[in-house]
DOLO-130790 format. One record per residue (C-alpha): residue in one letter; x, y, z. Coordinates in steps of 0.25 Angstrom, whole numbers, padded with zeros to 4 digits. Layout:
BEGIN
<node res="A" c1="X" c2="Y" c3="Z"/>
...
//
This chain:
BEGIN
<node res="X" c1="-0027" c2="0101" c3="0036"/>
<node res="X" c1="-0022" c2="0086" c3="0033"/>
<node res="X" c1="-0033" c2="0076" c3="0033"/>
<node res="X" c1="-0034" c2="0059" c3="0031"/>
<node res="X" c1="-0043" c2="0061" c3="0020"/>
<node res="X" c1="-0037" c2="0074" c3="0013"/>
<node res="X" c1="-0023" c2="0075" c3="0017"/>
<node res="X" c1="-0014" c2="0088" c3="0012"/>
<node res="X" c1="-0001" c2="0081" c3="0018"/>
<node res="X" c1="0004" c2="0066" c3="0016"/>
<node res="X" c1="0005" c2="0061" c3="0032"/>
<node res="X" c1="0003" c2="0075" c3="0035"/>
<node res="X" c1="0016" c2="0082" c3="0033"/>
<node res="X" c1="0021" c2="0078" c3="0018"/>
<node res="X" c1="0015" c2="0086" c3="0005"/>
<node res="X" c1="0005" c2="0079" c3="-0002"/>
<node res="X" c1="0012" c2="0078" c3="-0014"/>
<node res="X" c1="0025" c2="0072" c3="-0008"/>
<node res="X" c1="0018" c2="0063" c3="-0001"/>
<node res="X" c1="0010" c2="0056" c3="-0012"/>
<node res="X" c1="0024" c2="0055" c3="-0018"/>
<node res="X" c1="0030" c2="0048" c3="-0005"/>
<node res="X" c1="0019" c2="0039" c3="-0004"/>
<node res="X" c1="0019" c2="0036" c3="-0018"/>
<node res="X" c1="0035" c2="0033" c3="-0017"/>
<node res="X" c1="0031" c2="0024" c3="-0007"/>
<node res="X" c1="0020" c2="0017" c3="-0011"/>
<node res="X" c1="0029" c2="0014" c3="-0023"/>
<node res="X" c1="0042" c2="0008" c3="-0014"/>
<node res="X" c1="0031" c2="0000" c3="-0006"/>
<node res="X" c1="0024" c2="-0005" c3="-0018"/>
<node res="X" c1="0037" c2="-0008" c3="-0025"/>
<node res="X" c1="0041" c2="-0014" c3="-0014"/>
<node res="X" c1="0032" c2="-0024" c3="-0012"/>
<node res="X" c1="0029" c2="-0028" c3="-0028"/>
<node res="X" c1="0043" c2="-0033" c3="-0028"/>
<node res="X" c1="0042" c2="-0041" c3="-0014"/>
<node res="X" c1="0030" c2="-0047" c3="-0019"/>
<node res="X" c1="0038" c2="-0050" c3="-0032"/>
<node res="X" c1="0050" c2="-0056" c3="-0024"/>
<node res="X" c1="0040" c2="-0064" c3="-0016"/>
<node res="X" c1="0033" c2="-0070" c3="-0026"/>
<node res="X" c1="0044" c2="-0073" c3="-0034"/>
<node res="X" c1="0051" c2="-0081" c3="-0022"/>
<node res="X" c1="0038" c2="-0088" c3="-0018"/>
<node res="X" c1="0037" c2="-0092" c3="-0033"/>
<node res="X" c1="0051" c2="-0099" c3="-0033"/>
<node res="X" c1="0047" c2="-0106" c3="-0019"/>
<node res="X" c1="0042" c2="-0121" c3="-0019"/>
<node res="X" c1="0042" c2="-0125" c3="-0004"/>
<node res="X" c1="0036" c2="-0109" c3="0002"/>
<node res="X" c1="0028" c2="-0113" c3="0015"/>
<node res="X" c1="0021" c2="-0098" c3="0011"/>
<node res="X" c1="0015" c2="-0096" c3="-0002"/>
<node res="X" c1="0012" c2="-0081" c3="0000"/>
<node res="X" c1="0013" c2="-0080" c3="-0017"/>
<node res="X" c1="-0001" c2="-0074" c3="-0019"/>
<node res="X" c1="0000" c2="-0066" c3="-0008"/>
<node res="X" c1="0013" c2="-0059" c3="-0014"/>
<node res="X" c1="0005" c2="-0057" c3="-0028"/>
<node res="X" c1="-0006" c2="-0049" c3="-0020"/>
<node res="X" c1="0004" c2="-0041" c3="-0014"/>
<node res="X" c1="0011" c2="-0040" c3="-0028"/>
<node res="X" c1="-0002" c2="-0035" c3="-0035"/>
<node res="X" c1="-0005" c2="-0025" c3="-0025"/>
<node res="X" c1="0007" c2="-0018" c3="-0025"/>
<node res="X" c1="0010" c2="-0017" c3="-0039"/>
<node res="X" c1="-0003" c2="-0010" c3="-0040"/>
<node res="X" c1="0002" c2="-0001" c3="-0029"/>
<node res="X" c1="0016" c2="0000" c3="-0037"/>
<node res="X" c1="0009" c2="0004" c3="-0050"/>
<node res="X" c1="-0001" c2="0017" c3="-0042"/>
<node res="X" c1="0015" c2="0022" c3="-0036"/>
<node res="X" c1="0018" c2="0023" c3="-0050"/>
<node res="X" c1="0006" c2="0029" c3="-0055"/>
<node res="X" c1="0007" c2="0038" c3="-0044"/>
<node res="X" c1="0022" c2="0042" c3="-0045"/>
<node res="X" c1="0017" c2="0046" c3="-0060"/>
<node res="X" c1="0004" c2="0054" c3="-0053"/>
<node res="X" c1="0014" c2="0061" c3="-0041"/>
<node res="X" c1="0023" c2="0064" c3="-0054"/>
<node res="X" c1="0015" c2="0072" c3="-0063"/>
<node res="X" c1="0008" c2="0078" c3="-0051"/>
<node res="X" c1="0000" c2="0090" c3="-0058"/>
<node res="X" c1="-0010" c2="0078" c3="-0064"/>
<node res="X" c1="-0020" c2="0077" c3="-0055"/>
<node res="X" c1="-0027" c2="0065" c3="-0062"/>
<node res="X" c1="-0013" c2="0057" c3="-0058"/>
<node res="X" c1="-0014" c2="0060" c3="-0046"/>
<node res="X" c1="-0029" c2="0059" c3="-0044"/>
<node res="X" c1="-0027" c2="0045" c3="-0051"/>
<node res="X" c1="-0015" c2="0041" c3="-0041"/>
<node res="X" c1="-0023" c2="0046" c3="-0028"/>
<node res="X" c1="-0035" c2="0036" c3="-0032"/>
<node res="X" c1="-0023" c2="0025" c3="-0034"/>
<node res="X" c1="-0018" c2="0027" c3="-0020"/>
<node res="X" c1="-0031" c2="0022" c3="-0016"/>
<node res="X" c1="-0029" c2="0010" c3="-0024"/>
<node res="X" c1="-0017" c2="0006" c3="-0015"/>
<node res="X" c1="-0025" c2="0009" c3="-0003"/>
<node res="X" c1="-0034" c2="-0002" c3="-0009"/>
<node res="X" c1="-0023" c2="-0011" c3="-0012"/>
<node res="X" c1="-0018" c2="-0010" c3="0002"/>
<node res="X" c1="-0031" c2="-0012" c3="0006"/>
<node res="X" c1="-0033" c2="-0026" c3="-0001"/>
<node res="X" c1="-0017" c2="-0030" c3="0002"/>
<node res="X" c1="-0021" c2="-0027" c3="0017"/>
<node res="X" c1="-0034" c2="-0035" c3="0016"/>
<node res="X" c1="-0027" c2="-0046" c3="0009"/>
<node res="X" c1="-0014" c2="-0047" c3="0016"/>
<node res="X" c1="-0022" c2="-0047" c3="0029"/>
<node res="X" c1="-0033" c2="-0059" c3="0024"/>
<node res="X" c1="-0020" c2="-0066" c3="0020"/>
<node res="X" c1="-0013" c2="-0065" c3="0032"/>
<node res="X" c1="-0025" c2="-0070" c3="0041"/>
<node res="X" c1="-0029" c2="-0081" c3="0032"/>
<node res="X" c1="-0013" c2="-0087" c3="0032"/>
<node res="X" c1="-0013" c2="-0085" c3="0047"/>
<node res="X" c1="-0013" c2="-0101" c3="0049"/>
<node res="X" c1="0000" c2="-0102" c3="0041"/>
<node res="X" c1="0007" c2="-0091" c3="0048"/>
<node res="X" c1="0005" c2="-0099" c3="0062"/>
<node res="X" c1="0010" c2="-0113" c3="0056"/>
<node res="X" c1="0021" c2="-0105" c3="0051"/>
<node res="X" c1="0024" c2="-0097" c3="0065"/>
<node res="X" c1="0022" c2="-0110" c3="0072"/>
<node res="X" c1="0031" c2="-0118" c3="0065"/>
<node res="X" c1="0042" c2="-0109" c3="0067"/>
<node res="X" c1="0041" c2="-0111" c3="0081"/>
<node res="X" c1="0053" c2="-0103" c3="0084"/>
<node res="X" c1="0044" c2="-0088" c3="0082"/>
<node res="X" c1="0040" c2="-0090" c3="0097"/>
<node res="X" c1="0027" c2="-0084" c3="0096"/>
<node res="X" c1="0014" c2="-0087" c3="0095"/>
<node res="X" c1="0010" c2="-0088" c3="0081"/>
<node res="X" c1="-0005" c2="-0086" c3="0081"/>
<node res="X" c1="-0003" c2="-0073" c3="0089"/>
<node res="X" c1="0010" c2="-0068" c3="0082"/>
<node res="X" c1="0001" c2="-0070" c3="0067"/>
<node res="X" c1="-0010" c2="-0060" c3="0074"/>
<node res="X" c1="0002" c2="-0051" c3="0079"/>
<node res="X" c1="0006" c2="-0051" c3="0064"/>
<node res="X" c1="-0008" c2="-0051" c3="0057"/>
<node res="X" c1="-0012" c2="-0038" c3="0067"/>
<node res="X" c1="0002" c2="-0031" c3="0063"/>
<node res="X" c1="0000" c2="-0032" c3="0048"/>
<node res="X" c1="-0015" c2="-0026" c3="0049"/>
<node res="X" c1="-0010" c2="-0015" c3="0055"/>
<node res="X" c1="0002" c2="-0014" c3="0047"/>
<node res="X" c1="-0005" c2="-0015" c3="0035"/>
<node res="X" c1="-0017" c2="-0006" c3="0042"/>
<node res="X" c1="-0006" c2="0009" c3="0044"/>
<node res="X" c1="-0002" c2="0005" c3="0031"/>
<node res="X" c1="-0014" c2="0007" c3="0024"/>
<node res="X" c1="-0019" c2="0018" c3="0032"/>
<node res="X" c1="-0005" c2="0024" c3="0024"/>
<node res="X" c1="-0009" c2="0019" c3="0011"/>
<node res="X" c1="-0022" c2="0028" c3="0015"/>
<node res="X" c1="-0014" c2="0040" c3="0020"/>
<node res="X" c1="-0006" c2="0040" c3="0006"/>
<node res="X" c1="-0017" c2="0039" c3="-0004"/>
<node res="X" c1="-0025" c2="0049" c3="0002"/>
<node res="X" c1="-0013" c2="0059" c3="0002"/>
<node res="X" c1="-0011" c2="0055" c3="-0012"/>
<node res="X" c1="-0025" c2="0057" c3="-0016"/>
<node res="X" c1="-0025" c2="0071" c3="-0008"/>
<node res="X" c1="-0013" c2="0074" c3="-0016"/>
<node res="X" c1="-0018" c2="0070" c3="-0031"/>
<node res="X" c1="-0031" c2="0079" c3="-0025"/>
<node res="X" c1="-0022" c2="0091" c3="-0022"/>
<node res="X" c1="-0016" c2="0089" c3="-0037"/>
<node res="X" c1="-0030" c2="0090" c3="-0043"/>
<node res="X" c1="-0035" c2="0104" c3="-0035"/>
<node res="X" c1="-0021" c2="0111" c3="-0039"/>
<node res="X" c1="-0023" c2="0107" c3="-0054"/>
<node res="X" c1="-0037" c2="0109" c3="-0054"/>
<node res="X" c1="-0034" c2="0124" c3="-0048"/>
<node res="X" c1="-0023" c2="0125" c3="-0059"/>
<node res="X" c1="-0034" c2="0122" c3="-0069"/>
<node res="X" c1="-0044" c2="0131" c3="-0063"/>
<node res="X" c1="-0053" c2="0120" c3="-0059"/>
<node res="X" c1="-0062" c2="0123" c3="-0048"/>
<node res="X" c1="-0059" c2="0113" c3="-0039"/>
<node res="X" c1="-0072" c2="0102" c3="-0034"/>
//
């Protein structure tokens, strides 16, 4: 029976183990990903002298945490590799929950950063008159869109650390069985 707090399938249909590799394979791209956009953004906003928007400390942020989540891929590509190691694994498992936290904090401040430049968004809509909208309703439009975006896609981040941690804990029953441990 495939439970939210004890899950034997990834999404309900994939193998544990295989899932915690595609998970890990994407939490890699996506963390790679965005550590060299963050990189190719700071760097442009270095070398500019007249940027209406500064957003430079807003790209380190985002460079920190995803080079923290870039590092726990690797670890975890290492754990998923040398998969009888149930300490890995338990290790990587307690990791994934690290990412959950750092979306957490990247949400928390992303949001709080995006309501508090709210008033430079609108001069900006405003003086670009040729949108046609309403700025002040179109910034709410926007700032409702990205908690919700930013919402499903931690409720994934949830989803795959709980599979993963399922999975290390599957790891460590089968090779405490093979050691004739009794399990607790």
């Amino acid at each position: 029976m495939d439970s939210c707090i004890n899950p034997t399938r990834c999404c309900y249909f994939v193998p544990l183990r295989v899932g915690a590799i595609i998970i890990t394979i994407l939490w890699f791209i996506g963390s790679l990903a965005l550590t060299i956009n963050s990189i190719i953004i700071i760097a442009k906003q270095e070398n500019c002298t007249n940027c209406e928007h500064n957003d430079r400390g807003y790209y380190i942020v985002n460079l920190i945490f995803h080079v923290i989540i870039f590092l726990i891929t690797i670890f975890g590509m290492m754990a998923l590799y040398y998969k009888e190691n149930a300490i890995f694994l338990m290790t990587y498992s307690i990791l994934c929950w690290t990412i959950v936290v750092c979306e957490i904090l990247y949400i928390l401040f992303t949001i709080t950063l995006f309501a508090g430049t709210n008033g430079s968004y609108i001069k900006f809509c405003e003086f670009n008159e040729d949108i046609g909208h309403d700025c002040e309703h179109v910034y709410k439009i926007f700032y409702v869109q990205w908690i919700v975006i930013y919402g499903f896609g931690l409720l994934i981040s949830i989803h795959f650390a709980t599979v993963i941690g399922a999975y290390a804990k599957k790891v460590r029953i089968e090779e405490e069985n093979r050691q004739g441990n009794s399990v607790i």
